[in-house]
Structure formats: structure tokens, C-alpha cells
N, C-alpha and C positions, 0 to 999 in steps of 0.2 A: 475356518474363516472367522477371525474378529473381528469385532465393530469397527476397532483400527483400522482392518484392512479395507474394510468397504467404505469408511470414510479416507480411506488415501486413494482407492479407485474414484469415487465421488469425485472427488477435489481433482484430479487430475482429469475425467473424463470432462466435467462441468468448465473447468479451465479449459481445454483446447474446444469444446465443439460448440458451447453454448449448455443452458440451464434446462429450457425445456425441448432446446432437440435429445435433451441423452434422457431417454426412459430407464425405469427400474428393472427392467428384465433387460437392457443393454448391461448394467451393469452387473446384474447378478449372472449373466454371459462373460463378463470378462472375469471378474470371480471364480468362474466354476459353482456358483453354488445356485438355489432356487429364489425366485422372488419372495416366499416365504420364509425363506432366512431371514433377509433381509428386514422384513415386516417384523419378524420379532424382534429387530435391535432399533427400529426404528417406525416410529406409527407410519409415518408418511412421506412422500416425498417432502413437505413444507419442512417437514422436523431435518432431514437429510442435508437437503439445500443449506438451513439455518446452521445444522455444527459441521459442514464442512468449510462454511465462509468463516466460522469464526478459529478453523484450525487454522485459515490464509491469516486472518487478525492476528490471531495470538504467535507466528510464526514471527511474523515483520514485528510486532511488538516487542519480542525478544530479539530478534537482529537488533531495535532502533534503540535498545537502551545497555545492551552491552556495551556498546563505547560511551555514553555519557558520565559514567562513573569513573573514567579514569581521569588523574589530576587535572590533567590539562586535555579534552578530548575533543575541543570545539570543530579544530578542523578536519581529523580527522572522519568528528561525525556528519560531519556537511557531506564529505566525500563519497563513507561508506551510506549514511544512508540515501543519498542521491544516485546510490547504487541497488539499495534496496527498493526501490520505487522503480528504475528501471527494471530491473531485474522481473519485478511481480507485473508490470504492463508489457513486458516479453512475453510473459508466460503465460497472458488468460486474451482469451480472444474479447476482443471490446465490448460486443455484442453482450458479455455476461452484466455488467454493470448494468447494463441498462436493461435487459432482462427481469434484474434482481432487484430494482426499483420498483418497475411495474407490477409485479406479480409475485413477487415475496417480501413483503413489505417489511415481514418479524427480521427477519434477515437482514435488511436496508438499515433497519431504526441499529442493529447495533454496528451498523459502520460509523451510522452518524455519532455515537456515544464512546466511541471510539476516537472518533475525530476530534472530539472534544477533548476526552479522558485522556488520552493517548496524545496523538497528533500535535494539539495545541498548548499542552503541558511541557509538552518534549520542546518545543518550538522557541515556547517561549524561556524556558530553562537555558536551553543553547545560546537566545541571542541574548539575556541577561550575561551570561556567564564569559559572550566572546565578548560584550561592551567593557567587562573589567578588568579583561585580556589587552585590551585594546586593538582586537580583532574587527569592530564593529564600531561605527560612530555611534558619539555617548550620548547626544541627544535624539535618538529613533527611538520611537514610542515600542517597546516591545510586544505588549498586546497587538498593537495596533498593525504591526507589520506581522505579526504569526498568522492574525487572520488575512491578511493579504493573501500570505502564502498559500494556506489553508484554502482559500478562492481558485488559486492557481489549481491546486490540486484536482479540486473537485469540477474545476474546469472540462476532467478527461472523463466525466460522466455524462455531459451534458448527449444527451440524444442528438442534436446536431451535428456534433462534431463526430459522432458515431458513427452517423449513417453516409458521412463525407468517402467518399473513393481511395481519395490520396490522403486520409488519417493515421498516419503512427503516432499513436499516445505517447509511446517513451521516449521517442523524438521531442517533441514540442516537450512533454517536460520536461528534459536538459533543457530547452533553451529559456525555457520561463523560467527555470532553475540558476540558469547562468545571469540569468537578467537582475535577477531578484537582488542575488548575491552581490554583484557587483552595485548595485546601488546601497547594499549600506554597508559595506567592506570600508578598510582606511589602510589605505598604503599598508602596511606590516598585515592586514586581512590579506590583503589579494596577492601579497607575496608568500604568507605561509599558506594559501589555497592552492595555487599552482604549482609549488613544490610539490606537497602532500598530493596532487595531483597525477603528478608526475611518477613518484611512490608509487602509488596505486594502482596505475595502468601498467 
């Protein structure tokens, strides 16, 4: 049993059930191996919790910038990362977010460094790059709508929307997604979106 593997049991236990209902002897049950294993690759749960959220960061990281590099990848990346956002609020139960706010804060601080480093770098790259495409109207303030989006996002952390009944995060993000988009699209945007759309599903 490598560290690997008990940070991919981790990560997938923590994703489907919640953060502090999965104990360290549940996982080192699904392992096969002792809590003491464990202990040696890892001091504590705080450390655990911390490098398996940041193997969720550094996954979507590398999804979100292997299309940015190619010559022209604006719509493209709109598409696929709008897929990588749902895809990862499919996969973890809501409950974790907000979990990992309250009670593991080391953890939290590097989504939000993330958000910033990552997220709002990528964001704002994109809609530079689709305004000189002319995928994007050329007077929308680029900072200024990344963090819109960036709001949107973080929107699906918010503890109220959590604890809501009829809540699907990846739902409402498509539609904040679709909202956003189509406000600073320009004709030739919203026609190569829909295609490439169309490609993709």
C-alpha cells in the first residue's frame, strides 16, 4: 500500500461520503492495510484531508490548461472546462465544501490560492484572448468579469445553498455558466460555442 494509494482511497472516500464522516480506520479498511500504516505516511487526518484536496486541484488544474495552449482554444476551453467543473461537482457530495471550510481551514486557504493563481489567471487569459478573436465584445473589462465568474463559482460553496433540499451544484452551474457566456459573446462567440457544443456532446 503506497501513499498513492491511500491518497486515491482518501480522495474518493472524502468525495462520495463527506470529510468527517469517513474515519481513518474506514479507510485503512478499504486498504486492507492498519491505521498505523497509515500514520506513518501521513501525521494526521488535517495532513490527509489537505494532500488529497490538493490532488482534486492539481487534477482540474491540468485538465483546465491543456486546452489553453492551443493556437486557437478559446471555445473549445469554454466547453471542455464547463465540463470539468461539472464533472468534479458530480463527483463530490456538496456537504464536502463546506465541511472543508469549517474544519480544515489549511485545506480551504489553498483552494482559495488556487482561485486566484489558477482560476482567475486561466479566466482572465481566455477572455483576453477570445476579445482578439472576436469571440468576446472588446470593450468588457476582463478582470472585471473573471471575477464575476469566479463569484459564480464560489457561489456552490455557499452553506445555504448546501443545505437546500432540491440543490444540484452542477446544474445551476451550467446555467450561471450559460448566462455569463452569453452576455459577453458577439455573434461569431455564440455561433462557434454552439457548434463546438455540439462536437462535444
Amino acid at each position: 500500500m503506497t501513499r498513492t494509494r491511500i491518497l486515491e482511497i482518501a480522495t474518493e472516500q472524502f468525495s462520495r461520503y463527506g470529510v468527517r464522516a469517513v474515519t481513518m480506520e474506514d479507510i485503512a479498511r478499504q486498504g486492507g492495510i492498519s491505521k498505523k500504516t497509515i500514520y506513518l505516511e501521513f501525521a494526521d487526518k488535517k495532513v490527509l484531508v489537505k494532500e488529497a484536496f490538493e490532488v482534486l486541484l492539481e487534477e482540474d488544474r491540468k485538465k483546465l490548461q491543456a486546452v489553453l495552449g492551443k493556437e486557437d482554444g478559446v471555445i473549445e476551453h469554454l466547453v471542455r472546462s464547463s465540463r470539468v467543473v461539472r464533472e468534479r461537482l458530480q463527483q463530490i457530495n456538496p456537504v464536502v465544501f463546506m465541511e472543508v471550510q469549517r474544519y480544515f481551514p489549511e485545506a480551504w486557504r489553498m483552494f482559495e490560492e488556487y482561485k486566484v493563481q489558477v482560476i482567475m489567471e486561466d479566466l482572465v487569459n481566455v477572455i483576453e484572448k477570445g476579445k482578439a478573436l472576436g469571440y468576446f465584445r472588446p470593450e468588457i473589462d476582463s478582470q472585471i468579469l473573471a471575477k464575476v465568474r469566479i463569484n459564480q463559482i464560489t457561489s456552490t460553496f455557499d452553506p445555504e445553498n448546501i443545505s437546500r433540499q432540491d440543490y444540484n451544484p452542477a446544474e445551476e452551474q451550467m446555467v450561471m455558466l450559460d448566462h455569463f457566456l452569453h452576455g459577453i459573446f458577439t455573434e461569431k462567440g455564440r455561433a462557434a460555442y454552439t457548434a463546438q457544443q455540439a462536437i462535444e456532446d
